[in-house]
N, C-alpha and C positions, 0 to 999 in steps of 0.2 A: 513555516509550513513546508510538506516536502509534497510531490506526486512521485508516487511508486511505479515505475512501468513493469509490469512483468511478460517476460517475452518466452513462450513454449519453446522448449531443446526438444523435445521428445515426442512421441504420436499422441494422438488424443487418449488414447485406451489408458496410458500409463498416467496421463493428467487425471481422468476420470477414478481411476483405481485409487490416488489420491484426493480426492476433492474432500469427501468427508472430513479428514484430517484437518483441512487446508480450512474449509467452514469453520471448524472451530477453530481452528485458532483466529480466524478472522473476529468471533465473536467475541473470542477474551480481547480482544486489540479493540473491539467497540467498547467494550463494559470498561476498560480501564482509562477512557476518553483519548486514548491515540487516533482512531482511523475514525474516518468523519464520512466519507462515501468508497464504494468501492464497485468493482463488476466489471464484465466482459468486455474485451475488443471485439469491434466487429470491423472485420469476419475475427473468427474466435482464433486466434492466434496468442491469446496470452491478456492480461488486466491492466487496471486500474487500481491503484487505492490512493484515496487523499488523507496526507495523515499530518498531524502534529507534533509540535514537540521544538527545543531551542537547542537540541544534544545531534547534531549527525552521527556520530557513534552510537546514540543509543539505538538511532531508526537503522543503521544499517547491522545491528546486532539483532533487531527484532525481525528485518527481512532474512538475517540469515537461521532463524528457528525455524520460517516458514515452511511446512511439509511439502511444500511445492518445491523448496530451496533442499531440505535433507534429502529428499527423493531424488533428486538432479535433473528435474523437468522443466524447470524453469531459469531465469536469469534476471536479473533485476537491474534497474535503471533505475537513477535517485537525481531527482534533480529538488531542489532545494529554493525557495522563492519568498520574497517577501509579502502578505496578500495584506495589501494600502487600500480596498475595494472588496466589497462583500456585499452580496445582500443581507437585508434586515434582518433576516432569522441568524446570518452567521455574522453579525455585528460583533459579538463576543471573540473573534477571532478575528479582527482588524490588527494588523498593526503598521508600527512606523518606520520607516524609513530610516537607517541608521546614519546618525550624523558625521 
């Protein structure tokens, strides 16, 4: 499982100018079961998304499509975690601990 941080380089105006973009693509990344929660820092400096997947190349090929990322408003943090602990509704996304 990865958390995505994403950190604004640029004024809000040029993030907003972007959002729409950025919405969808966030939507296709839900419909194809990668991102699993996402949304605002606060104070609004930049997100969140929680996503899936066992390929780090592939998550940081899909953060670099991001119209946040083509636009150059943003930057992205990837940190990469194993989740051993979950609540019951994300029970399906447990997993173990590599031996």
């Amino acid at each position: 499982m990865f958390v995505l941080e994403l950190t604004y380089i640029a004024p809000i105006e040029r993030i907003d100018a972007a959002l729409a973009e950025h919405v969808a693509w966030l939507d296709a990344h839900y419909a194809s079961g990668v991102f699993l929660a996402s949304g605002r820092k606060v104070p609004r400096d930049g997100g969140i998304i929680l996503a899936v997947g066992d390929d780090r190349a592939k998550i940081e090929e899909i953060t670099r499509s991001d119209p946040f990322s083509v636009a150059g408003v943003c930057e992205y943090s990837i940190t990469e975690f194993v989740a051993t602990k979950t609540v019951p509704a994300m029970e399906h996304y447990r997993q173990q601990l590599p031996s």
